[in-house]
C-alpha positions as CSV (number, residue, x, y, z in Angstrom):
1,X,10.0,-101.8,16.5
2,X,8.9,-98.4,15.5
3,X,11.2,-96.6,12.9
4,X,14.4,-95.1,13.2
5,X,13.8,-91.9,11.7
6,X,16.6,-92.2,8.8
7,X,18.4,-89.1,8.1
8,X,15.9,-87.1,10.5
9,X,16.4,-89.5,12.7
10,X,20.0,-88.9,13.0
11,X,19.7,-84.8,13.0
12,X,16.5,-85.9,15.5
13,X,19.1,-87.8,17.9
14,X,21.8,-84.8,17.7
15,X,19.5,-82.4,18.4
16,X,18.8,-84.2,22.0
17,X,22.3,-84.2,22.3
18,X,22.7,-80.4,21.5
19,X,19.6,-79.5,23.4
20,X,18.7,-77.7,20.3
21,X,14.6,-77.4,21.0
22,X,13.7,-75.9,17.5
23,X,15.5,-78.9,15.2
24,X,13.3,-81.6,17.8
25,X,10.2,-79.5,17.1
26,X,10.7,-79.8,13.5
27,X,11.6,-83.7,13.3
28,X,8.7,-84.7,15.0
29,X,6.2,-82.5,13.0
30,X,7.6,-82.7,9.7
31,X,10.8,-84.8,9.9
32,X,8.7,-88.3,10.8
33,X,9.6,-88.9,14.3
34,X,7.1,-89.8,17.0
35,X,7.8,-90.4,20.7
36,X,8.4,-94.0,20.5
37,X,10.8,-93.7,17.6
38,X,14.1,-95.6,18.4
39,X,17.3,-95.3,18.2
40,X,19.8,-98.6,16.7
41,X,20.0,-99.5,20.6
42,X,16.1,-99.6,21.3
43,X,16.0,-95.9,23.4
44,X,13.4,-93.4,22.8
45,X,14.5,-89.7,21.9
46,X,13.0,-89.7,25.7
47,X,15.3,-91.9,27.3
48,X,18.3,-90.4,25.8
49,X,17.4,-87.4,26.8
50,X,16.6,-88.1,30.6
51,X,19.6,-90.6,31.0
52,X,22.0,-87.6,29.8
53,X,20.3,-85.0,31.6
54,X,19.0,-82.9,29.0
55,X,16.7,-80.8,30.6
56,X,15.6,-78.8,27.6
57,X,15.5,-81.9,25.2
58,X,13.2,-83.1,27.8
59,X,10.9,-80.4,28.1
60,X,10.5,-79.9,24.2
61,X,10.0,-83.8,24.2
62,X,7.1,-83.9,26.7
63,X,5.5,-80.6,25.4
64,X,5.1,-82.6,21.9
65,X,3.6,-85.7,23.9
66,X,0.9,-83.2,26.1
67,X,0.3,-81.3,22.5
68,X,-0.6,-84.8,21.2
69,X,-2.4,-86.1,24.1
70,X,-4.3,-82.5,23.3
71,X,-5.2,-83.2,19.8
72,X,-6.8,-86.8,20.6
73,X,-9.1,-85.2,23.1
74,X,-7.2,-86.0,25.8
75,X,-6.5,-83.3,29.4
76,X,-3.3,-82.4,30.2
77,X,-1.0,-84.9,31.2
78,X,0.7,-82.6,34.1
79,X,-0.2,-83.1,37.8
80,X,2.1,-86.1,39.0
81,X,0.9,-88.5,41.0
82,X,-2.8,-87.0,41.2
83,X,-3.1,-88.4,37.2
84,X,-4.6,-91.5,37.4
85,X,-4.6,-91.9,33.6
86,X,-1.2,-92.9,32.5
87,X,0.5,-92.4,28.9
88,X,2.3,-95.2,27.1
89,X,4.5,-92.3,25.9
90,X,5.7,-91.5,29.4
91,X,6.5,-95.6,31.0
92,X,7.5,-96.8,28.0
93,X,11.0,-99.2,28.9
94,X,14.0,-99.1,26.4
95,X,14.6,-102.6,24.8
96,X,18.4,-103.0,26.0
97,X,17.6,-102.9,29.9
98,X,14.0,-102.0,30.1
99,X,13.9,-99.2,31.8
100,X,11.7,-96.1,31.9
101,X,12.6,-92.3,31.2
102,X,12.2,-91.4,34.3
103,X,14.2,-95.0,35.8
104,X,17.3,-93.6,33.7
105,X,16.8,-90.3,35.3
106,X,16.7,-91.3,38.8
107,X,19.4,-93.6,37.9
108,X,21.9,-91.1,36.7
109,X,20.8,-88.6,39.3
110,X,19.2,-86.2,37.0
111,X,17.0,-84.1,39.5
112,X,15.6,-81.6,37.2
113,X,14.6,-84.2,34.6
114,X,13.0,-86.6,37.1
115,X,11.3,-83.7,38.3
116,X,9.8,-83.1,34.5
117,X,8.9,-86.5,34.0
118,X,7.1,-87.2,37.3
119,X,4.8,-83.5,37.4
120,X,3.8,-84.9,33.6
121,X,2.6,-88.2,35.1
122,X,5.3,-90.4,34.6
123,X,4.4,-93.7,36.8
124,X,6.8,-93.9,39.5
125,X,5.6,-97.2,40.5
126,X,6.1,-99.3,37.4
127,X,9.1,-101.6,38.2
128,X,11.7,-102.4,35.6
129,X,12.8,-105.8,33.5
130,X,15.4,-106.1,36.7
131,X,12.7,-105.5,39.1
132,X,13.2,-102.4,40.3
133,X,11.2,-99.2,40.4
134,X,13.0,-95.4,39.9
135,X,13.3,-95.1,43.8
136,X,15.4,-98.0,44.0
137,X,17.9,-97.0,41.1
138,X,18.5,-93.9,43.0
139,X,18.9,-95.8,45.9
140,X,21.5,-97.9,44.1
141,X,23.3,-95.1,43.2
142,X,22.8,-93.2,45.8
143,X,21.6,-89.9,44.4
144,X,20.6,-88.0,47.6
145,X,18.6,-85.3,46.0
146,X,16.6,-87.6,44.3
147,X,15.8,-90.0,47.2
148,X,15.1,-86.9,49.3
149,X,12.4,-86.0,46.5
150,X,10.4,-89.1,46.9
151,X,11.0,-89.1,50.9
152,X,9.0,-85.6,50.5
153,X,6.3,-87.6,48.2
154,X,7.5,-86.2,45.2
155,X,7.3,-82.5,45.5
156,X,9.4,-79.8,45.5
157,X,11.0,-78.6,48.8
158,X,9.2,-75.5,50.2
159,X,11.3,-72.2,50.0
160,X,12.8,-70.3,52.7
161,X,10.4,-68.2,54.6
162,X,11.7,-64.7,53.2
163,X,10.5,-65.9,49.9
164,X,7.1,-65.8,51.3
165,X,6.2,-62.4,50.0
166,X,6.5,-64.2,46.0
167,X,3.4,-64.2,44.9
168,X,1.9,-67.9,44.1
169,X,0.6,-68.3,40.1
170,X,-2.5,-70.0,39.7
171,X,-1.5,-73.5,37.6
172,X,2.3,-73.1,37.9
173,X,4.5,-76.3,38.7
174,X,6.2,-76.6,41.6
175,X,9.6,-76.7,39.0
176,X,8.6,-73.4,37.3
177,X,7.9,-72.1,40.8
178,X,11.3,-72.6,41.8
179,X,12.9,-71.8,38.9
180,X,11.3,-68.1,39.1
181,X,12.5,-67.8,42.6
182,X,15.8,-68.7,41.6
183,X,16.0,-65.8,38.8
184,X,14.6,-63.3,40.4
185,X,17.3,-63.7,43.1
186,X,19.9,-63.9,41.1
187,X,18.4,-60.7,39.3
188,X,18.0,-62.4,35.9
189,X,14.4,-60.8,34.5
190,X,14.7,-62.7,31.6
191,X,14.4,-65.7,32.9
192,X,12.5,-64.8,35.8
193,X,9.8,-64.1,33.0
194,X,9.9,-67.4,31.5
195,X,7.2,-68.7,33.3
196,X,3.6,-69.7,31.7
197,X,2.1,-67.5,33.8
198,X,2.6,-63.7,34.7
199,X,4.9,-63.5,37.6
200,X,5.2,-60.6,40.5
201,X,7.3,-58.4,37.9
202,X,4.1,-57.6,35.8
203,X,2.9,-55.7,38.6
204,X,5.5,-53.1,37.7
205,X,2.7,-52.7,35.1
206,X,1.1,-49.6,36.1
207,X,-1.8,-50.2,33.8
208,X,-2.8,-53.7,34.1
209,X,-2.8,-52.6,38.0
210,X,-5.5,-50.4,37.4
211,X,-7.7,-52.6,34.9
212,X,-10.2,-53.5,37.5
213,X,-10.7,-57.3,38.2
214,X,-13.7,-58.9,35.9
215,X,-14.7,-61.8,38.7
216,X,-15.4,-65.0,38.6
217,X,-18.0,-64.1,35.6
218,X,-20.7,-66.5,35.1
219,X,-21.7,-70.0,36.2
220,X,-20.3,-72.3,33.4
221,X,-22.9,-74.3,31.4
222,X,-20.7,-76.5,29.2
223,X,-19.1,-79.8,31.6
224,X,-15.7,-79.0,30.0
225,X,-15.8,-75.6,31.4
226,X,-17.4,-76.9,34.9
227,X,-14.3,-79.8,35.4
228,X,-11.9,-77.0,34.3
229,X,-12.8,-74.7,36.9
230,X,-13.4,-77.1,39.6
231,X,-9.8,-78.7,38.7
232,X,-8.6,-75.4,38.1
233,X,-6.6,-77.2,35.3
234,X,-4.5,-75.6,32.6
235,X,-6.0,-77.2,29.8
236,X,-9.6,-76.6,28.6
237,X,-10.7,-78.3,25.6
238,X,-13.9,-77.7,24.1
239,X,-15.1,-80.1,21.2
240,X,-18.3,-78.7,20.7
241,X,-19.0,-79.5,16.9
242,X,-21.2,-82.4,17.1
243,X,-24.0,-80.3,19.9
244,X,-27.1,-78.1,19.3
245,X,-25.4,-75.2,20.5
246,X,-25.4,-71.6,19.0
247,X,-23.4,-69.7,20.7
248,X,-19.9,-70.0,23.3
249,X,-21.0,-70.4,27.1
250,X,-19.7,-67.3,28.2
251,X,-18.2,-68.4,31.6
252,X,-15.4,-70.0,29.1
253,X,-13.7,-66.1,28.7
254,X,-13.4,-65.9,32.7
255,X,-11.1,-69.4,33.0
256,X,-8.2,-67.2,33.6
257,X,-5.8,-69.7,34.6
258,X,-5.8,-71.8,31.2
259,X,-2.9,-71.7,29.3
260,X,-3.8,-73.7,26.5
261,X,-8.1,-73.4,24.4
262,X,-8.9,-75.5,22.1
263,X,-12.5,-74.8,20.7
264,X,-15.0,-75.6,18.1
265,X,-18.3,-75.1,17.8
266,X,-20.9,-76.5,15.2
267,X,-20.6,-75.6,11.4
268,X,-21.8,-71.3,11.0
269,X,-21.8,-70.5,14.8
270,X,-18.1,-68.9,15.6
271,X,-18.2,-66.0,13.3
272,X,-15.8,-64.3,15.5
273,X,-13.9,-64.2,19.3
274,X,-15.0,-61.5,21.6
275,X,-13.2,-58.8,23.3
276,X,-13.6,-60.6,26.3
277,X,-10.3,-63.1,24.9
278,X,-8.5,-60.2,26.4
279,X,-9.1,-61.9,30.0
280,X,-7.6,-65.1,28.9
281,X,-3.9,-63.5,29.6
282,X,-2.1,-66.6,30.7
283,X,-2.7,-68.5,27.1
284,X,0.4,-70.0,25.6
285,X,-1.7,-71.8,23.0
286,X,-4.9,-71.0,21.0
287,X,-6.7,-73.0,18.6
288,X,-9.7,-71.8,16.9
289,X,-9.9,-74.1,13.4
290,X,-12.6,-75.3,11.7
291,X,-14.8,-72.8,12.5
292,X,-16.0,-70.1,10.8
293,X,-13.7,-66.9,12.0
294,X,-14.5,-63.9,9.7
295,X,-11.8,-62.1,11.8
296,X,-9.5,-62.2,14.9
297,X,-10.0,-59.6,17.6
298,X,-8.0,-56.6,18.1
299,X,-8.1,-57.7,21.9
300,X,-5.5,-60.3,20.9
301,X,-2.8,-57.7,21.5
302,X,-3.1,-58.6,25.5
303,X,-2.5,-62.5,25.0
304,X,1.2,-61.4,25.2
305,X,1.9,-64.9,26.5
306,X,0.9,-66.7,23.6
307,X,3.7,-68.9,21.6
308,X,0.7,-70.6,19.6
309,X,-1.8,-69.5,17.3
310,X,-3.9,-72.1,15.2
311,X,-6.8,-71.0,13.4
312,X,-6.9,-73.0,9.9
313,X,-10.0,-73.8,8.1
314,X,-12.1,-70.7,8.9
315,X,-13.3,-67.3,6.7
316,X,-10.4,-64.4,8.0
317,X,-9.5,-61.9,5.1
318,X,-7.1,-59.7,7.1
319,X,-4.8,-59.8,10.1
320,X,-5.3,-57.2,12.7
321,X,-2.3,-54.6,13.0
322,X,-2.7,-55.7,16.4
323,X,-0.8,-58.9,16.0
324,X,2.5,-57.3,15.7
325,X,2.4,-57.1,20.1
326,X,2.3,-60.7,20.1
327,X,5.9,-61.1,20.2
328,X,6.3,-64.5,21.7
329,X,4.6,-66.0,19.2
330,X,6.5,-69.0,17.7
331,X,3.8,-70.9,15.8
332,X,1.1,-69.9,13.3
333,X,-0.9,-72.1,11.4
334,X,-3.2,-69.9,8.9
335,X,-3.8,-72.9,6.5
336,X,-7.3,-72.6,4.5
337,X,-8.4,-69.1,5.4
338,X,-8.8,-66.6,3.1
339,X,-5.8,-63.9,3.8
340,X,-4.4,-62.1,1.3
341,X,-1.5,-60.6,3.4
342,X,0.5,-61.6,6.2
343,X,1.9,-57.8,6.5
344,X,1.2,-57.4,10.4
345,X,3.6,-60.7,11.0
346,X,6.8,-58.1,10.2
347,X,7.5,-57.7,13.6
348,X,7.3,-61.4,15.0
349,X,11.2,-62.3,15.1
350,X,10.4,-65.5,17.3
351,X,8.6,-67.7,14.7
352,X,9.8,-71.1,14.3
353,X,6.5,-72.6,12.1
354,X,4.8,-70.4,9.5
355,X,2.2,-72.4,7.6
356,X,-0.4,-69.9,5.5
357,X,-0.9,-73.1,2.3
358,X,-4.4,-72.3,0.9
359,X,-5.2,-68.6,0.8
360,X,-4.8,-65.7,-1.3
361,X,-1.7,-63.9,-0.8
362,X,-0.2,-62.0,-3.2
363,X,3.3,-61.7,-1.7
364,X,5.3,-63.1,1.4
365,X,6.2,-59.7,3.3
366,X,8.4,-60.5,6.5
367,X,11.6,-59.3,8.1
368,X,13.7,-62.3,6.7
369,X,16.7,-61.0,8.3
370,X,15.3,-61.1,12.1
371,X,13.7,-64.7,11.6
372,X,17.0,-66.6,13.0
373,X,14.4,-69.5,14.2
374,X,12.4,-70.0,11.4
375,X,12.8,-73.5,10.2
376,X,9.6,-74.6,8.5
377,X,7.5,-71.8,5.9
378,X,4.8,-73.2,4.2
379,X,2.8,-70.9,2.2
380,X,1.7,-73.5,-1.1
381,X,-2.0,-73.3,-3.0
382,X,-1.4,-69.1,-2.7
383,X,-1.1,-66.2,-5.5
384,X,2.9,-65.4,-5.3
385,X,4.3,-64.3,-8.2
386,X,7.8,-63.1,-6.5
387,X,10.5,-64.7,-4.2
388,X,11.6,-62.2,-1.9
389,X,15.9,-62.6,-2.7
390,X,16.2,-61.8,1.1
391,X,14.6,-65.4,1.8
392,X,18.1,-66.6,1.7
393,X,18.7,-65.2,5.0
394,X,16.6,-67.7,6.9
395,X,19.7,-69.4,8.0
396,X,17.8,-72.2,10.0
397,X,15.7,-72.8,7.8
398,X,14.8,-76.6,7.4
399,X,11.4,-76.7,5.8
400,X,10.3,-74.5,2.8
401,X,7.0,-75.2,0.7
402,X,5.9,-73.0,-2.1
403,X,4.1,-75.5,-4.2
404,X,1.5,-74.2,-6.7
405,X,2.2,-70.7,-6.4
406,X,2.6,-68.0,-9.3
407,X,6.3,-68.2,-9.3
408,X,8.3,-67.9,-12.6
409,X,11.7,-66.8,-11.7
410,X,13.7,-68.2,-8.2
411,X,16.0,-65.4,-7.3
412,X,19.5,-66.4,-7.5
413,X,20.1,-65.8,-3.5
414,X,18.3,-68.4,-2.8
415,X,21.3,-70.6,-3.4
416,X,23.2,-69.1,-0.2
417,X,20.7,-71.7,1.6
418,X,22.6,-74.2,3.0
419,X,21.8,-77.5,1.9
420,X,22.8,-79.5,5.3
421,X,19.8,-77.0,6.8
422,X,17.2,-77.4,4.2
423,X,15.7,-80.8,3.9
424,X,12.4,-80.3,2.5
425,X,11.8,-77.8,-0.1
426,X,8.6,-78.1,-2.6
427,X,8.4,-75.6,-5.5
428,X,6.1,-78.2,-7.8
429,X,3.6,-76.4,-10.0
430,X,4.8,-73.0,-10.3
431,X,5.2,-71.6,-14.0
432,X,9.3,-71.7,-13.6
433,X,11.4,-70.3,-16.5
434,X,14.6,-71.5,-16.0
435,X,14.3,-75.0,-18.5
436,X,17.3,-76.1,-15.8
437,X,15.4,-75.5,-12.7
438,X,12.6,-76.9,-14.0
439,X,14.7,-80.3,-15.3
440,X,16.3,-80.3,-11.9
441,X,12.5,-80.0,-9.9
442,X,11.0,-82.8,-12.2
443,X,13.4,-85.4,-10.9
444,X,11.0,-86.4,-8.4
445,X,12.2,-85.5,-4.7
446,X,14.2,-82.2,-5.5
447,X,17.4,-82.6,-5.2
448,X,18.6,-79.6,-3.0
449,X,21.6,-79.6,-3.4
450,X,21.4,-79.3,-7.2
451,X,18.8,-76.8,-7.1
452,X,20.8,-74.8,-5.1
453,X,24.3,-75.3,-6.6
454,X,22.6,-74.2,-9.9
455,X,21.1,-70.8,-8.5
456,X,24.5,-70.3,-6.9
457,X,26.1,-70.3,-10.2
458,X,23.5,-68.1,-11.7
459,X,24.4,-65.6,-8.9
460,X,27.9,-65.6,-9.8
461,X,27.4,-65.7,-13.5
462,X,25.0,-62.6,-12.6
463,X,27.9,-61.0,-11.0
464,X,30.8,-61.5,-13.5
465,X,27.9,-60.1,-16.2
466,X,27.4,-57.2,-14.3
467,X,31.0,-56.6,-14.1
468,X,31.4,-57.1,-17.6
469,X,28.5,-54.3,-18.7
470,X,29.8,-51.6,-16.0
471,X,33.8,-52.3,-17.6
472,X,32.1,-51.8,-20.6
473,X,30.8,-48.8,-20.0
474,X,33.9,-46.9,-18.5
475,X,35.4,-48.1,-22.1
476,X,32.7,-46.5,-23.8
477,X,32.8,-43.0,-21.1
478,X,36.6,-43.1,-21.6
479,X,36.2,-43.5,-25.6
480,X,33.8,-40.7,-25.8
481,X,36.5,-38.5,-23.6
482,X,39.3,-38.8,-26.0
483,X,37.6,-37.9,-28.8
């Protein structure tokens, strides 16, 4: 049986519970989780989340497996029925009844998640250790909605006829379809802009109306970019390290409906992304490592889109000003560049992973006080010499690494981080004054709670000392009157 997870495991199974996305995020890339982790009755965080219908916990769940599925070469797992390749991650059964995610949604009449699960390629043929498939538990139970979903063959039902002047967007689910319809008649913008893709309110854009269309640009060389077009699919994935090729087929800048690039190219050849990345307006995520980046566009300011932004193991200095208008950004992974400031990230208030380990930066400089979601900042192997004292305010944060830094002093407001929030920290070869901070790190595994317990008392010794030397003084100003 794969593990349990231990104390992550427990905050892991909450968080499914509480539908709270950033806390799953966080336990399966740092907290040791994975998708067929199990709970003490043999369910997957997937199950759990489908049988209680917990849409959100569902969709943070299956955009971990597709981001996986990504990393190992693999497409994108959306598109239903038309995926012939199926993911263990998807059918696995639970080990008390055997049944799948999507069975258990079916089962408990969860529309919306069955919906999820079967538009990511969850099998709905695959039969349970009863016998039966997800068709028949809703039959069982008689969930209308749901049986009336596979009567249609599994898609959505087709909207009224006055919403036929909503524009269609090229690589949107049938789900996010609907769900956009829904918000924009009920008025809600913000939602109605949740979507992947730019919906009908960006043509209130004035600007972007007049930005003449660039085509269909030219025929694609590379295969990746030929199946991509032909299967107008969201993912494009180019692996190019291992070819003869000295420069990026251009055709890949004009694949306008990808939401998610992943490219490399042979050692020495990407020295930089052109202007034309501009066109790519529907990314979400972009991942550019292992190249050899000398700098990121200025163009990048147009991916407005984009949540995540990987581009470790290249040759950038400097951040463009330009970042600051990628507000949606909620991941950034710098690692093994060359940066030595992180200045134009001030205005990004949506982060929930910062990782810049390996560089040159002299000082973290960020707006701690706007970064509610921030759980994991990871900025070891760096030239810090100071701790900004306004780092306490990362109230979610669950992750902090500042390992073999410059760091002599920890400033006493650190210890207003709560220690049921913060379960990794990492301060290990820093210069540290304080003999009983530096007792405290060298017990192996830092205790947290210590650590922090100790800086809280510095604080409030800190306090009663300054009180002390300003009482003094009106003595001494009082003193000096009477005479």
């Amino acid at each position: 049986m794969p593990p349990k997870g231990g104390a992550s495991g427990n905050q892991f199974w909450n968080a499914i519970a509480s539908q709270k996305q950033d806390t799953i995020r966080w336990c399966f890339n740092y907290g040791g989780i994975q998708p067929f982790t199990r709970d003490e009755d043999g369910y997957t965080g997937l199950h759990r989340a489908a049988m209680g219908g917990k849409v959100r916990s569902v969709e943070s769940i299956l955009d971990h497996i597709r981001r996986s599925v990504m990393g190992r070469g693999g497409g994108d797992i959306r598109g239903g029925a038309a995926k012939k390749k199926r993911y263990e991650e998807l059918d696995t059964k639970d080990e008390d009844v055997g049944l799948t995610a999507l069975m258990w949604a079916c089962k408990m009449g969860h529309y919306e998640c069955a919906v999820l699960l079967q538009e990511c390629g969850a099998s709905i043929d695959i039969k349970s250790d009863e016998g039966y498939t997800a068709q028949q538990y809703a039959k069982h139970g008689k969930k209308e909605e749901i049986l009336k979903w596979f009567e249609r063959g599994c898609v959505e039902e087709e909207e009224p006829e006055e919403e036929e002047d909503t524009d269609y967007i090229e690589g949107e689910t049938p789900t996010e379809r609907r769900k956009r319809i829904k918000a924009k008649k009920a008025g809600l913008d913000k939602f109605a802009s949740i979507t992947k893709k730019n919906d009908a309110g960006a043509k209130e854009d004035d600007e972007a109306e007049a930005l003449p269309d660039p085509g269909p640009g030219p025929d694609p060389k590379w295969d990746e970019i030929i199946a991509c077009r032909a299967g107008n699919l969201a993912d494009l994935i180019c692996l190019r390290q291992d070819s003869k090729d000295t420069e990026v087929d251009e055709s890949l800048w004009y694949c306008k409906q990808v939401n998610n690039l992943k490219l490399r190219m042979p050692a020495g050849v990407l020295v930089e992304l052109p202007p034309q990345l501009e066109l790519l307006k529907s990314l979400t995520t972009l991942i550019v490592s292992n190249n050899a980046l000398q700098r990121l566009p200025p163009e990048m300011k147009d991916l407005k889109q984009l949540k995540n932004l990987e581009f470790t193991d290249n040759k950038i200095v400097e951040l463009p000003a330009e970042l600051e208008a990628l507000t949606q950004l909620e991941v950034i992974d710098a690692c093994r560049n060359k940066l030595v400031s992180v200045s134009p990230l001030k205005a990004l208030d949506q982060l929930v992973t910062l990782k810049l380990d390996q560089n040159n930066i002299k000082t973290l400089s960020l707006q701690y006080k706007k970064l509610t979601r921030l759980t994991t900042l990871s900025a070891s192997h760096n030239e810090i010499k100071d701790v900004d004292e306004k780092i306490s305010r990362l109230g979610a944060l669950t992750s902090l690494n500042l390992g073999s830094n410059q760091i002599k002093e920890l400033p006493c407001e650190m210890g207003d981080l709560k220690e049921k929030v913060l379960l990794h920290l990492n301060l290990d070869d820093n210069p540290l004054k304080d003999s009983k901070v530096k007792k405290i790190l060298e017990k192996g595994r830092a205790p947290i709670k210590e650590l922090l317990a100790h800086l809280r008392k510095e604080q409030e010794s800190g306090k009663k000392k300054k009180k002390a030397k300003e009482s003094e003084g009106e003595e001494e100003e009082e003193e000096a009157a009477s005479r």
